[in-house]
N, C-alpha and C positions, 0 to 999 in steps of 0.2 A: 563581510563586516557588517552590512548592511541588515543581514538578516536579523545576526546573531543582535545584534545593537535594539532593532524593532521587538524582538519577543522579551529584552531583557525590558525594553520602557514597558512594556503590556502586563510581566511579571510587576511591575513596581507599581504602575497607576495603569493599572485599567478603566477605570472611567474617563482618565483625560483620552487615551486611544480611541474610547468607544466615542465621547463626543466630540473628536476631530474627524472620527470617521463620518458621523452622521448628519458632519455642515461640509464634504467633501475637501477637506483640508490640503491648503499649498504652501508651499513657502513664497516671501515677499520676491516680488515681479516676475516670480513664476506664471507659465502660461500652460500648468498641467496642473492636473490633479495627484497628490502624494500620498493620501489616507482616504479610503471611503467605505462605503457598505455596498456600492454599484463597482463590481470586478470589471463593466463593460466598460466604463471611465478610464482609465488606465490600459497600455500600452502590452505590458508585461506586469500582473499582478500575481502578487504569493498571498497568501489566506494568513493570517496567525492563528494557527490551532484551528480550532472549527469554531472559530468565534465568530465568522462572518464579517470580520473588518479586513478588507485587503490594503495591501501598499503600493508604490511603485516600483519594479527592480530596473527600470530600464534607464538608469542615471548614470550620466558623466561623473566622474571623482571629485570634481568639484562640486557637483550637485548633490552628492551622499552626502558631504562633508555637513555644506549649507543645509543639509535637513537634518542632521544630528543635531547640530549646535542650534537649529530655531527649537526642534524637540525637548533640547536640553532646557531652555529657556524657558519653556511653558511649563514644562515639568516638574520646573523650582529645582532643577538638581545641581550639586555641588560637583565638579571636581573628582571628590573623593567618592562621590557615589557612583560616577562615572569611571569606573575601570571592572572590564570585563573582558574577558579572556578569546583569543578567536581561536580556541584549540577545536575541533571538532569531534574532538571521542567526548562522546558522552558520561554524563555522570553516573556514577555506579555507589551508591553506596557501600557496597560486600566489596568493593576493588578502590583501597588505600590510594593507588595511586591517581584516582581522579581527585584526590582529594590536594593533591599538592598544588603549590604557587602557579600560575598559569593556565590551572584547567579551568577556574571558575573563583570569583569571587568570595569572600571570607564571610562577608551578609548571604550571599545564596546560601554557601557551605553551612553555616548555623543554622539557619532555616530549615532546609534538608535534613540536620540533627536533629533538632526539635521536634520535627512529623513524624519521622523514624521512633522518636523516644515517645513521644505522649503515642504512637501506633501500639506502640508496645508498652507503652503501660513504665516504664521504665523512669521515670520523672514524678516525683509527686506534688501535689498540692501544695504542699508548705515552701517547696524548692522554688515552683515558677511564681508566687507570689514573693519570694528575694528576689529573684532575677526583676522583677519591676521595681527595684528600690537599684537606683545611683551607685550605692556604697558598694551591696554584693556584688553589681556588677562588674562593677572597678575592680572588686577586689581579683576578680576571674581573669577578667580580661585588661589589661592596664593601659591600652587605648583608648577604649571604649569610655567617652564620656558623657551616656543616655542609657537609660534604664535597657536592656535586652529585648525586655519584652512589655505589652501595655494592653490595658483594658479596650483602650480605641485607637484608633489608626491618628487620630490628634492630639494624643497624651504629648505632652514634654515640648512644646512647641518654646513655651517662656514667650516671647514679645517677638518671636519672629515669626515668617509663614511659613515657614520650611518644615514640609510634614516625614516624619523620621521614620516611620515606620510601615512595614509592606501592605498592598491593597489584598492580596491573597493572604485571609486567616486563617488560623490554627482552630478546631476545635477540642478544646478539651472539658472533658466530662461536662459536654452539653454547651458550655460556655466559650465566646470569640476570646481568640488571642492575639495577636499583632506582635509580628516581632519584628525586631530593630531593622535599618538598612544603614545601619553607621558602625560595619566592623572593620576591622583596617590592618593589613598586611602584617603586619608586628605580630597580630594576635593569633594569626593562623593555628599554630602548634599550640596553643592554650585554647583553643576552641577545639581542639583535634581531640586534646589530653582529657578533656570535659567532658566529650561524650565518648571517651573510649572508658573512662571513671564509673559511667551509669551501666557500659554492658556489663560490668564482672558480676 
């Protein structure tokens, strides 16, 4: 759980990862180290990706728990952006069924439409500038109450600090995209329908 929990905060904010690695990050009256850029610091360390930030894996269940919830805390994450799947088949685009309820998140699963579609060319211009307007978005997905997708990783904030959108961007036709992390189980099958809409 631990893993899969760490590479999903890294997919979301990687710079909050990078600089808890690089002031060797612990949780309170801890007397180890839990995030850093020194593997030698740590007991039992996993790498995430070859980003050079390792963590700890050698935690009592109690002590995963207590660095999730301080992770979640720094991270400004809600709840609802908190749920992530511990299935361990990996995601498969061409294979439907990674696509279902419990393999992975409904904000990953979009995202992964999106790279596929602007990959291919399959999305145009005029469509992902709706998908940053409220209203189109709504109208798609009927959960979703934030634009899908945004110029900056800070769009759509209003009065709070809650940043809504992924640290990993989209490039299309030369220009950053940001797309949402606020999709929400209801919506699965209308985000399915969407990008199964652009392959025909």
């Amino acid at each position: 759980m631990l893993t899969k929990f760490i590479n999903l905060a890294y997919d979301l904010h990687t710079e909050i990862l990078s600089d808890l690695a690089a002031e060797d990050y612990s949780i309170l009256n801890a007397d180890k180290t839990y995030i850093t850029n020194d593997e030698r610091k740590l007991r039992k360390a996993k790498q995430i990706d070859n980003s050079g930030i390792f963590f700890e894996t050698n935690l009592s269940s109690n002590n995963i728990i207590s660095f999730i919830k301080d992770l979640l805390v720094k991270m400004n994450l809600d709840t609802d952006d908190f749920s992530f799947s511990l299935s361990d088949v990996p995601f498969d685009i061409k294979d439907e069924n990674t696509w279902k309820e419990g393999m992975l998140p409904v904000a990953k699963l979009f995202y992964n439409f999106m790279e596929d579609l602007i990959g291919k060319s399959k999305i145009t211009a005029a469509e992902l500038e709706k998908l940053k307007t409220k209203e189109y978005t709504k109208a798609l997905f009927k959960a979703t109450g934030y634009p899908a997708v945004a110029n900056n990783r800070t769009d759509n904030m209003g009065n709070s600090s809650h940043i809504r959108y992924r640290t990993k961007k989209l490039d299309f036709n030369g220009a950053d995209v940001y797309i949402s992390m606020q999709f929400f189980e209801s919506d699965r099958e209308s985000v399915i329908e969407w990008y199964q809409g652009h392959l025909k």
